[in-house]
C-alpha positions in Angstrom: -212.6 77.8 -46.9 -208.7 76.9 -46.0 -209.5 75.1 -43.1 -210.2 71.9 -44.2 -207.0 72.0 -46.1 -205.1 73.1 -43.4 -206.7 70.2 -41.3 -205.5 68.0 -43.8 -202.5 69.1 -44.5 -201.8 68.4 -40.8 -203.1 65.0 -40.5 -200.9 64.7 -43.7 -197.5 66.3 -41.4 -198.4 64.4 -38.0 -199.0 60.9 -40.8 -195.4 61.9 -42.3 -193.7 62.6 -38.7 -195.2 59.8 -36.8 -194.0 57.3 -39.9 -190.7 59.0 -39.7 -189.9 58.3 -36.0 -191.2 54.4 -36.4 -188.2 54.4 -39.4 -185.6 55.7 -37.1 -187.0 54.3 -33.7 -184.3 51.5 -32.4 -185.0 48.0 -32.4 -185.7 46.5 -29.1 -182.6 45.5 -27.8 -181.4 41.6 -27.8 -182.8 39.4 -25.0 -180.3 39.0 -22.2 -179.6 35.3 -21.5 -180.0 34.7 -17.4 -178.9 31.4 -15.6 -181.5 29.9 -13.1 -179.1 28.4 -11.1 -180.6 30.1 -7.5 -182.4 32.3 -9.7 -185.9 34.1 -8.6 -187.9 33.2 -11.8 -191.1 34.9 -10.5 -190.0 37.6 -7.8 -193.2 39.4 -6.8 -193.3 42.9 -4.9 -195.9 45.6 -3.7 -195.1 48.8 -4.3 -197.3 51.5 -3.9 -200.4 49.5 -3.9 -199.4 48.0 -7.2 -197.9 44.5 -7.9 -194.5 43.9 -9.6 -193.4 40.7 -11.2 -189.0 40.3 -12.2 -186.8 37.4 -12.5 -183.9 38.2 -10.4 -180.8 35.8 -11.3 -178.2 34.8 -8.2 -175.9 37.9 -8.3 -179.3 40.3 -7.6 -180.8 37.9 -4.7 -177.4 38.0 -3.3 -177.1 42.2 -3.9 -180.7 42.6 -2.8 -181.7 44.3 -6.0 -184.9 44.0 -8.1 -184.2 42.1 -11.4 -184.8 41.8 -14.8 -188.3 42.6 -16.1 -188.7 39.3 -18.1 -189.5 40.7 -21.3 -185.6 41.6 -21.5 -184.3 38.0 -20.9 -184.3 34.8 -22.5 -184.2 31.1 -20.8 -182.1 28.9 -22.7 -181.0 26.8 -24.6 -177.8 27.0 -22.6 -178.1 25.9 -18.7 -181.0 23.1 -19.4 -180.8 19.6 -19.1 -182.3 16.7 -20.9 -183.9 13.6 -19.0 -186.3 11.0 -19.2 -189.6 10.5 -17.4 -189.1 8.1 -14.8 -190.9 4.9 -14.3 -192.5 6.3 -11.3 -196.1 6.5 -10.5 -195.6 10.2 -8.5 -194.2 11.7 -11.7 -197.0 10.2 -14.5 -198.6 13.2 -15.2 -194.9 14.0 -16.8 -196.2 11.6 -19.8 -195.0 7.9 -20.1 -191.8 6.5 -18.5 -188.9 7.4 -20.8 -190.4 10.4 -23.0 -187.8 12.8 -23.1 -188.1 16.3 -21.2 -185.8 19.3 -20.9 -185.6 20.6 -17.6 -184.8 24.2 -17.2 -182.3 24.0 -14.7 -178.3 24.6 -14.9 -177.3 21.6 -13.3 -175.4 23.2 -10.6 -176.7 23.1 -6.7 -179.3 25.5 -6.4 -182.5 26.2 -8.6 -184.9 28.5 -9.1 -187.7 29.5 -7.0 -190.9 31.7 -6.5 -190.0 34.3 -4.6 -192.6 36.8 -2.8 -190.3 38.4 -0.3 -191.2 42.0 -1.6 -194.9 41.7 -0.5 -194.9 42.0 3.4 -197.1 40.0 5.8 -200.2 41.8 6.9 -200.3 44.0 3.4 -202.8 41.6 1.2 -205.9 39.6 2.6 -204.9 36.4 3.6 -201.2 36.7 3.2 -201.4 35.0 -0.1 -200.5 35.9 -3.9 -202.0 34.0 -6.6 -200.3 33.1 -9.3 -201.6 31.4 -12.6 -200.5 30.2 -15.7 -202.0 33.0 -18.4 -201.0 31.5 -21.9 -198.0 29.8 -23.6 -197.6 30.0 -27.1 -194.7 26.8 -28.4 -194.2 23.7 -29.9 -194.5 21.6 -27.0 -196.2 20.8 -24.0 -195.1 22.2 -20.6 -196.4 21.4 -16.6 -195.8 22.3 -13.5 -195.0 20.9 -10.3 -193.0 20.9 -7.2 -190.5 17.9 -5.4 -190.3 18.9 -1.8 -188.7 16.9 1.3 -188.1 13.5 0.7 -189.7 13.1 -2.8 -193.1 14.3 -2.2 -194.3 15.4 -5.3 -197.1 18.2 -6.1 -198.1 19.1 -9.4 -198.9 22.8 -9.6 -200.4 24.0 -13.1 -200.3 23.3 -16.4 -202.4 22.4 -19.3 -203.3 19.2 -18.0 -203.4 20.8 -14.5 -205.1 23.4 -12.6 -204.3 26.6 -13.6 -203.3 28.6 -10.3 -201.6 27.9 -7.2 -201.1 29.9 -3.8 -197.8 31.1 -2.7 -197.6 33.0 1.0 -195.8 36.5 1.4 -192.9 36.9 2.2 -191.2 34.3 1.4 -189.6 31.6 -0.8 -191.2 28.6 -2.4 -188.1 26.5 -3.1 -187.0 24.7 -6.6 -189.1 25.8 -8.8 -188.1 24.1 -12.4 -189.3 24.3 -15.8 -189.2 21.6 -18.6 -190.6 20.9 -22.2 -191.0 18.2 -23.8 -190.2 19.6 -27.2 -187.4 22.1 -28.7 -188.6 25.3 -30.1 -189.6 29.0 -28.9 -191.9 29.7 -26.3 -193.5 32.0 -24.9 -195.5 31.6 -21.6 -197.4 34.5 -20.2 -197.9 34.3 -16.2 -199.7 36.6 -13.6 -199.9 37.3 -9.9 -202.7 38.5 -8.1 -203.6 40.0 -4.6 -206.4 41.5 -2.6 -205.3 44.7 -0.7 -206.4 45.1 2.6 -208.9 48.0 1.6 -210.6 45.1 -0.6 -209.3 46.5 -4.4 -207.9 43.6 -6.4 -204.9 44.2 -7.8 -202.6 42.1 -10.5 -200.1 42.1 -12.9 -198.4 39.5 -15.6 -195.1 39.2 -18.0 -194.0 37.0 -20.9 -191.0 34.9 -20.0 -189.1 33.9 -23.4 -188.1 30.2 -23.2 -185.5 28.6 -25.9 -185.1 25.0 -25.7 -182.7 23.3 -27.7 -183.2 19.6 -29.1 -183.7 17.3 -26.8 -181.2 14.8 -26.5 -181.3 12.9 -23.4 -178.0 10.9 -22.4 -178.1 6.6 -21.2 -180.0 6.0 -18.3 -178.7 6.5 -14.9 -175.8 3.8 -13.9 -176.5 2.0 -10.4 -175.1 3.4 -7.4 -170.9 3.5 -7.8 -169.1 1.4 -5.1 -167.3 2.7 -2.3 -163.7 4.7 -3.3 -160.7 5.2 -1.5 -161.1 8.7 0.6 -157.7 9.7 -1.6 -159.9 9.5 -4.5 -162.9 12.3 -3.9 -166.0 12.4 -4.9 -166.3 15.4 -7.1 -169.9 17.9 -7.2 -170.6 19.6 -10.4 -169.1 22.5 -11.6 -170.0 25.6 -10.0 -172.9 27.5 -9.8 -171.3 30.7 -9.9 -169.3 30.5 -13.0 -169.8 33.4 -14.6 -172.1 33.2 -17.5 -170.6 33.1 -20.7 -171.7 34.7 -23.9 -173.4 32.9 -26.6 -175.1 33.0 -29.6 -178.7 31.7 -30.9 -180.6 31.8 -34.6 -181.1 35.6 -34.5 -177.9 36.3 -33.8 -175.4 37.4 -30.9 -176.8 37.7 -27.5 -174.6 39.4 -25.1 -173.6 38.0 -22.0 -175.5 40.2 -18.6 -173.8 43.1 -17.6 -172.5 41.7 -13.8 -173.0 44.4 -11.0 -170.5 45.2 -8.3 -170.1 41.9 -6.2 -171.6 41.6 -2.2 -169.8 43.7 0.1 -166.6 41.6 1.5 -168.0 39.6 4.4 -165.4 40.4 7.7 -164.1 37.9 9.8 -164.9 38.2 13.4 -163.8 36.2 16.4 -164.9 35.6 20.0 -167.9 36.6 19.7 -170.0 33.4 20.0 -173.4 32.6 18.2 -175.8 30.1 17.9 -177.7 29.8 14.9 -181.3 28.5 14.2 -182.5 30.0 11.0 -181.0 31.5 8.2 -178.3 30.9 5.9 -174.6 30.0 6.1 -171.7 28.3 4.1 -169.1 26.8 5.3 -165.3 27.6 3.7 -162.0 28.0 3.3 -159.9 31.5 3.4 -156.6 31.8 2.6 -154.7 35.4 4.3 -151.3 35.7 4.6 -150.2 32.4 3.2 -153.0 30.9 6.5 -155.1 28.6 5.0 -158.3 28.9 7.5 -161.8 27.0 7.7 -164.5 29.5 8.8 -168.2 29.9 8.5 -169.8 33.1 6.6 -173.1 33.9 8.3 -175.4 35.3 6.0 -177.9 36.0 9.0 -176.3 39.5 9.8 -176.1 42.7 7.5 -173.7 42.8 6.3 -172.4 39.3 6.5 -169.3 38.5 8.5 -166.8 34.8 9.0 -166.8 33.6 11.6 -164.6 31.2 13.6 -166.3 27.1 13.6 -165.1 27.5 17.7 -167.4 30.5 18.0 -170.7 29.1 16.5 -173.3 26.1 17.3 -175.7 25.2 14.1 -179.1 24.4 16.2 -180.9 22.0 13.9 -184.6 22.5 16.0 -187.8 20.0 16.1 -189.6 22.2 13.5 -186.9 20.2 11.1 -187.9 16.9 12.5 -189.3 14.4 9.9 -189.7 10.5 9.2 -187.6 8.6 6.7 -189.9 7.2 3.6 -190.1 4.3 2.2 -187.1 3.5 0.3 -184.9 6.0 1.9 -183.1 3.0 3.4 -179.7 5.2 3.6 -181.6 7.4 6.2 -182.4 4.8 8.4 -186.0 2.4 8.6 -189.4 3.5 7.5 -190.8 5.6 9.9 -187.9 6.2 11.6 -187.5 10.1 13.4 -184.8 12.0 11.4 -183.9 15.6 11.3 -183.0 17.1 8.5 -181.9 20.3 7.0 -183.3 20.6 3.5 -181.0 21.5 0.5 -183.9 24.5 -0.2 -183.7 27.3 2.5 -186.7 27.2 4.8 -188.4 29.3 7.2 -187.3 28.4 10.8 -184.4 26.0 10.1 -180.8 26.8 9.7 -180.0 26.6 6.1 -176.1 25.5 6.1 -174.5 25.4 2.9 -170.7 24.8 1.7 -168.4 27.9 -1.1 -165.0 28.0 -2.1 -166.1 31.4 -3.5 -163.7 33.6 -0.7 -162.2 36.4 -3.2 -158.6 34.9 -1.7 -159.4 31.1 -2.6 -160.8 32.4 -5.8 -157.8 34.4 -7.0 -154.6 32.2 -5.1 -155.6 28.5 -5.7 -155.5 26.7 -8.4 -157.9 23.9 -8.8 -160.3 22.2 -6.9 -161.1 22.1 -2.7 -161.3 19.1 -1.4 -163.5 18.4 1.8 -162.6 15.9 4.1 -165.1 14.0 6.8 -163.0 12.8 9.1 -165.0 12.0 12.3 -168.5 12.4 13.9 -169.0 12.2 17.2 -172.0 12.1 18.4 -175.1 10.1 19.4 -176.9 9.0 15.6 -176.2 9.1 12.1 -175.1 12.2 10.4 -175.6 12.1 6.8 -175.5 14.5 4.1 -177.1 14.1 0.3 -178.5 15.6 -2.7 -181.7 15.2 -4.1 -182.2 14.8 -7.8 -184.8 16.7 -10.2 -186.7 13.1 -10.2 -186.8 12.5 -6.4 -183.4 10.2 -6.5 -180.5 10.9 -4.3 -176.5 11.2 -4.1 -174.8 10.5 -0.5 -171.9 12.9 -0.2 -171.5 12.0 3.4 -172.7 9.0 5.8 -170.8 8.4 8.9 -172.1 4.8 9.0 -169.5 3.7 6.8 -166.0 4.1 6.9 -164.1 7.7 7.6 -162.6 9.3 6.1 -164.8 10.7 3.4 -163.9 13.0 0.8 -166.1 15.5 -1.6 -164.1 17.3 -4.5 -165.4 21.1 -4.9 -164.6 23.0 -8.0 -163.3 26.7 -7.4 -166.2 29.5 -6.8 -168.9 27.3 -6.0 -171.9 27.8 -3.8 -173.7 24.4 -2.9 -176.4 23.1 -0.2 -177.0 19.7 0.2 -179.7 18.4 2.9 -178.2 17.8 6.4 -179.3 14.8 8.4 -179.4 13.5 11.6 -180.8 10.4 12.8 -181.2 11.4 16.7 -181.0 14.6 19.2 -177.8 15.6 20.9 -175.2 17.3 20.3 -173.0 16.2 17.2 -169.1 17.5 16.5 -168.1 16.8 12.7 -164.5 17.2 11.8 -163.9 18.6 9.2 -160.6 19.2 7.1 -160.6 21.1 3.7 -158.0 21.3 1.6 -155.7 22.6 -1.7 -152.9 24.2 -3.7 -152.3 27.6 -3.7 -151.2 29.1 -7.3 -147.6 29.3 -6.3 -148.1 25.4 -6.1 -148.0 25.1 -1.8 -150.2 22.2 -0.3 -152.4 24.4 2.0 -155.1 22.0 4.9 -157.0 23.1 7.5 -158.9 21.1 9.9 -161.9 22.1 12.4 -164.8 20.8 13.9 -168.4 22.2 13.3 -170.6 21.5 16.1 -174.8 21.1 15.7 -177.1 20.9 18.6 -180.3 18.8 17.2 -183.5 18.8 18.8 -185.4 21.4 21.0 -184.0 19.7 24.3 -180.3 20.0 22.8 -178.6 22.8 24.9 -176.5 24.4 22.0 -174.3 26.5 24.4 -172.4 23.1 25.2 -171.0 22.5 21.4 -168.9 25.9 22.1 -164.9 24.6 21.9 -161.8 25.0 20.3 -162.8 24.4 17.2 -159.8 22.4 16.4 -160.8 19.2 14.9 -160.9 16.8 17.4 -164.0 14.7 16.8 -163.6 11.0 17.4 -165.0 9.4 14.1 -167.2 7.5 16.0 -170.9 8.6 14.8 -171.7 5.1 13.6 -168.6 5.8 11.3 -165.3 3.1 11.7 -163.0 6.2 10.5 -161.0 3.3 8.7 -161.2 5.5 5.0 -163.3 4.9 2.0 -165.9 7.1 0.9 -169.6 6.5 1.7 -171.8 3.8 -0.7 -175.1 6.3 -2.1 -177.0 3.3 -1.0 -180.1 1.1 -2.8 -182.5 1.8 -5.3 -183.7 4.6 -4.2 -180.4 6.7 -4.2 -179.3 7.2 -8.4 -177.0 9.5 -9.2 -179.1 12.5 -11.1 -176.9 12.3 -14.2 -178.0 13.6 -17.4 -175.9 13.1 -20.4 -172.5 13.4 -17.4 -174.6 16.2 -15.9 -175.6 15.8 -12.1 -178.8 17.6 -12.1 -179.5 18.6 -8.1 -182.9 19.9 -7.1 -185.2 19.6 -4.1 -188.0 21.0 -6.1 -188.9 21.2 -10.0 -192.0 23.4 -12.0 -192.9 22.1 -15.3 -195.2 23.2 -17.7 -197.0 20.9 -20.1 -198.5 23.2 -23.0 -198.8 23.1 -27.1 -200.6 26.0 -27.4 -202.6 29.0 -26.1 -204.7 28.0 -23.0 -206.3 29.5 -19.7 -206.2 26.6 -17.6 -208.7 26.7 -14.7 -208.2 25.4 -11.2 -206.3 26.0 -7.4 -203.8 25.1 -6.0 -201.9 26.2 -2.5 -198.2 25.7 -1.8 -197.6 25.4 2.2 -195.1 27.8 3.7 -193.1 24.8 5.4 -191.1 24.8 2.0 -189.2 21.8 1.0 
């Protein structure tokens, strides 16, 4: 019979086609490289009853799109930084004091997060998403943990950790970092799981691709510079929003990620007042018509709009009232009340930020901003720091010493620092920010910001002109000289010249495939 011939002359032709298409199939594409400066590095959504895990970098949080599916991307070896365990009890279960790490983390003012925004309250049992630590295949070891509020640290999983941690729905869990302790290629798997409301379990996971370069950590931290003339600025690190450029690794050219149309133009608006509670703003310079302007962009209205300092009032409310640590001497005495506004955004509490990143102060000024404390008037401290990947601190601002105090911003930067404030009342901060337009013109504006603290603050009475006319004398002398960062418990984050900011860092400790095993639950009250 011809059958059986035919069949196998088939089997032959589907065998000869099949091997023909894998010749000519493309190879996968090259990994795109993403920054994790503000980045999403788990971004978990529900769709359709079925879970979705992307890393979204800045410029997609900020456009509101989806992200990357991390297969695509690679981490590293650019926008890391090397460091050194610190001889510090809280962060043992790093290894010993000194053993070199490599954070993942760009060194600018914002870091990554877990970010469940896309899974809405009320649509999974318990409001909560699991995620856990699958497998990770490298040379090195790699944990997990999380530095929230004034140096509280929480490990969260790894391979000497438990293996899964709760996150709530929708929303952010702050400075989320990863570090290894060894250079090489790795690959971690992690997954995300929920239980619908009808009861059906449902989960997903991805492979994140992680190059880290040789580990080559700088001298250890200097002690706290002394005091500087106010003519002679302080300067933050260079900005978060620099585009990234492209690169190169061992397999070859990797192209730089295709950037998508920027934010819809934020308008200015005036007379219209607000008072703000919650959310996100930045404070910053415009520049139309040759009128150099301070004004605030609130982020808490779609789309986003400036808005004159005279017609808004930050409200700083009790939900951000805290007590100062031990050895956070620059915030007052141990146990003392403070409010503060953390450098991570969190739920309930104003989130107030600083950019020179207006399209007209981008494109018509030539070098840096710089940002001028004048005065503070009002009835405590004000003071305003970064925290470092290893719970240490860098004062910007402290209107205890002498005003005025300056901070040096380079051009298109996007920072947050934490905001605090030692009692309630109403506090007016003048501020004055200035530069040089391209044409080579001094340009200076000055203004006053004004933040009701405390429940029993009546914000409506910080509405004014706006014009800068705060006294200077919130414990400040406004005599010049910038602010001392303080004692031992304030180092500057340097690595290697690199000031390393973060209010919260994941690490994962891990040589080779695991499934650790454990819980964990990360609090909604952020960091």
């Amino acid at each position: 019979m011809r059958i059986p011939s035919l069949r196998a002359g088939a089997a032959g032709f589907a065998a000869a086609v099949l091997a023909l298409v894998a010749g000519v199939a493309p190879a996968r594409a090259a990994p795109v490289p993403v920054s994790t400066d503000g980045a999403d590095l788990m971004s978990v959504s529900l769709v359709d009853g079925a879970l979705s895990l992307r890393i979204r970098d800045a410029t997609q949080i900020a456009r509101g799109v989806p992200g990357h599916d991390p297969a695509d991307t690679v981490l590293g070896p650019d926008g890391g930084v090397a460091g050194r365990v610190p001889a510090d009890s809280r962060f043992s279960f790093l290894g010993t004091p000194g053993r070199p790490v490599w954070l993942l983390a760009a060194g600018g003012t914002a870091f990554p997060s877990f970010d469940t925004i896309g899974v809405a309250r009320g649509a999974v049992r318990g409001d909560r998403i699991t995620a856990s630590l699958r497998a990770t295949d490298g040379p090195g070891r790699f944990t997990a943990y999380r530095l929230s509020g004034l140096g509280t640290v929480t490990p969260l999983f790894g391979t000497d950790l438990a293996g899964q941690v709760e996150l709530p729905t929708a929303s952010r869990t702050p400075a989320v970092l990863w570090a290894f302790d060894a250079a090489g290629d790795y690959r971690i798997t992690l997954a995300v799981s929920a239980t619908l409301l009808s009861g059906r379990e449902v989960t997903t996971e991805a492979t994140y691709r992680v190059a880290v370069p040789p580990i080559t950590p700088g001298p250890p931290a200097a002690p706290p510079p002394a005091a500087v003339p106010a003519d002679r600025a302080k300067s933050l690190p260079q900005p978060m929003a620099e585009p990234l450029a492209a690169r190169e690794d061992s397999a070859g050219a990797v192209k730089a990620p295709a950037q998508g149309p920027a934010p819809k133009v934020a308008a200015a608006t005036t007379g219209t007042r607000k008072v703000i509670s919650d959310g996100h703003v930045d404070m910053g310079p415009q520049l139309t018509g040759g009128t150099w302007t301070i004004r605030l962009k609130d982020d808490t209205v779609s789309p986003p709009v400036w808005r004159e300092l005279a017609d808004v009032v930050l409200h700083v409310k009790d939900k951000a009232k805290t007590t100062v640590p031990a050895g956070a001497d620059f915030l007052g005495k141990e146990g003392d009340a403070v409010w503060l506004l953390p450098q991570a955004q969190q739920s309930g509490i104003v989130w107030p930020g600083w950019n020179t990143q207006h399209e007209s102060v981008v494109a018509a000024v030539k070098g840096n901003v710089v940002w001028t404390l004048k005065g503070v008037d009002g009835p405590g401290k004000f003071i305003l720091f970064l925290t470092g990947s290893f719970g240490n601190a860098d004062v910007l601002f402290d209107s205890a010493k002498s005003l005025p105090q300056q901070l040096s911003i380079p051009p298109n930067t996007h920072a947050h620092g934490n905001w605090g404030f030692s009692k309630p009342g109403l506090y007016r901060l003048e501020v004055q920010m200035s530069g040089t337009t391209s044409a080579g013109k001094a340009v200076t504006d000055t203004k006053t910001l004004a933040v009701a603290v405390g429940d029993s603050t009546d914000p409506d009475g910080g509405f004014g002109s706006g014009s800068g006319n705060g006294s200077g004398n919130g414990s400040g002398n406004g005599n010049g000289g910038l602010a001392r960062t303080g004692d031992s418990w304030v180092i500057p984050a340097s690595f290697g010249g690199v000031l390393l900011v973060a209010v919260g860092i994941l690490l994962v400790y891990l040589a080779r495939r695991r499934r650790p095993s454990g819980h964990r639950q990360v609090q909604e009250s952020g960091a």
